[in-house]
N, C-alpha and C positions, 0 to 999 in steps of 0.2 A: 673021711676027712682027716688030714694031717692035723697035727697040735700046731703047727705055726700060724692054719688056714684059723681053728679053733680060735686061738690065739689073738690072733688079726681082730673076728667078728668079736668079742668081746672086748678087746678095746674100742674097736667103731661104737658098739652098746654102752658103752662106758661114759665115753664122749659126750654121744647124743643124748644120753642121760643129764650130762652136766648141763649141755647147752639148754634144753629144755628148761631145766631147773633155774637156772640164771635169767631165760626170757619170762620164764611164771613171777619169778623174784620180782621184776624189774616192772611187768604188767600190774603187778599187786603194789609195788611204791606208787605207780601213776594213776592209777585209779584210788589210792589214799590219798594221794595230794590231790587230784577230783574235789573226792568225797571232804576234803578241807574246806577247798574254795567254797564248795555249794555249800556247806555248812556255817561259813560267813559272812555270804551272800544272805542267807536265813536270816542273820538275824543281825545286819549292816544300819547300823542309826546313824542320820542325816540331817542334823540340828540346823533350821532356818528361822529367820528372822523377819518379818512383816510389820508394817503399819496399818491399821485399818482406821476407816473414818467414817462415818456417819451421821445423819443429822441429829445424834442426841453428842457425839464429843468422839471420842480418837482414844488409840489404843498405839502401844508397842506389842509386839505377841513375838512369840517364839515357838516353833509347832517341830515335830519332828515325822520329817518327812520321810525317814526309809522303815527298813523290813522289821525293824528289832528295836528294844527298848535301847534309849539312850540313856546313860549313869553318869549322869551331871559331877562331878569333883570339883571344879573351880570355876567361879563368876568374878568379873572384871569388869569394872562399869569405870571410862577415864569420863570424863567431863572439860577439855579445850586440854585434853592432855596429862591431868592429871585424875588419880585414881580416889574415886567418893567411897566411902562407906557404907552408904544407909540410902533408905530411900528418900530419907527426910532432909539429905544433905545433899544428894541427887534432884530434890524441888527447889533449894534455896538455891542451887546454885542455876539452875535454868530460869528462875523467875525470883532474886533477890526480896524484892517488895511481895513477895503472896501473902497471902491471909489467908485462903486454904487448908486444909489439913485433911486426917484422913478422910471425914466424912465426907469427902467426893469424890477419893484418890480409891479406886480398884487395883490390886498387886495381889501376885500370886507369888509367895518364896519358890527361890529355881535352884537354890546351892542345896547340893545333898538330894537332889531328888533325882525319881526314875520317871525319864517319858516316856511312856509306851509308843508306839508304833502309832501315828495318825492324830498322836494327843498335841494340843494347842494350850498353851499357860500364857496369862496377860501379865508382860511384864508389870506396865503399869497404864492405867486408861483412865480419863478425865473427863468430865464434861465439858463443854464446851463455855467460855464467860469471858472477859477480856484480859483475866490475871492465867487462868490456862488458855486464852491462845500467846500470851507470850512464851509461855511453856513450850508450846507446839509448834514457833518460829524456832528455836533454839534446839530443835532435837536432832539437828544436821552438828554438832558438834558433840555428839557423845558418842562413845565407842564404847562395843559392848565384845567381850570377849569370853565363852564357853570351852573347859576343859571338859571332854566327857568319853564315856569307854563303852566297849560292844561286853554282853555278859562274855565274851569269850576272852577281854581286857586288852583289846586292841583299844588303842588313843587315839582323838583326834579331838582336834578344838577350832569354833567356828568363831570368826573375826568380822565384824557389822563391819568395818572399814571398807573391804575388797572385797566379803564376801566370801572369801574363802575357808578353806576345808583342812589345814593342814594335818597330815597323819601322823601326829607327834604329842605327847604330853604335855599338858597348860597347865601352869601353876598359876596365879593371879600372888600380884606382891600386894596387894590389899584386897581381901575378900569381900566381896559386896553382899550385904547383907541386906533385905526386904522384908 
């Protein structure tokens, strides 16, 4: 075999070497960005919001519907537009005249917590009497709004208004405290 022939086959080896090398490279990015997705898919929190009612009184709840713990950062409670503080300021303003207090008021603090996957927290649930169903007339005009994050710190925050899911970080300009 002449060196040019020699020559030749070893650049073709050479080549096919890179080439090979470049589609392994490139099979290994796409099966890491794969192996991403599914790993966010694992562990994806889906914060929703429910009313329930019964014949003993009614509830606001908040459950987290997806694969993975949800990491609550910021609650936002308005009330006809503006932003309450408390949960005690959140009753006066839905029922001005109560006389109620806590002793009938069930609440579970939601700022700063973790919901696990399938967990349910009452925002706040009531019995049923004529100073809470005025309460319970008036819960169409509060908007509740959740910032919260995947342990892998993707953002997103759920808005009672529309429902929605936005994939964006929520700060609340008045933190609501329960």
């Amino acid at each position: 075999m002449s060196n040019s022939k020699a020559e030749r086959f070893q650049t073709i080896g050479t080549a096919l070497a890179i080439i090979i090398s470049l589609a392994a490279m490139f099979i290994s990015l796409y099966e890491a960005s794969i192996m991403k997705s599914q790993q966010a898919s694992m562990v994806w929190p889906y914060l929703d919001m429910s009313q329930q009612y019964n014949s003993d009184g009614f509830a606001v709840e908040i459950s987290n519907k997806g694969t993975g713990p949800a990491i609550i950062t910021s609650v936002q409670v308005d009330y006809k537009g503006q932003p309450v503080e408390s949960m005690d300021i959140l009753m006066d303003s839905l029922n001005p005249n109560r006389t109620f207090g806590y002793d009938i008021l069930r609440n579970s603090t939601i700022g700063n917590q973790v919901l696990m996957s399938g967990e349910k927290r009452i925002v706040f649930g009531l019995p049923y009497n004529e100073e809470t169903r005025i309460v319970q007339s008036n819960l169409d005009k509060i908007r509740v709004r959740i910032g919260y994050k995947s342990v892998l710190d993707e953002n997103w925050f759920f808005d009672s208004e529309d429902g929605s899911h936005p994939k964006e970080k929520f700060e609340a300009t008045v933190e609501f405290k329960n």
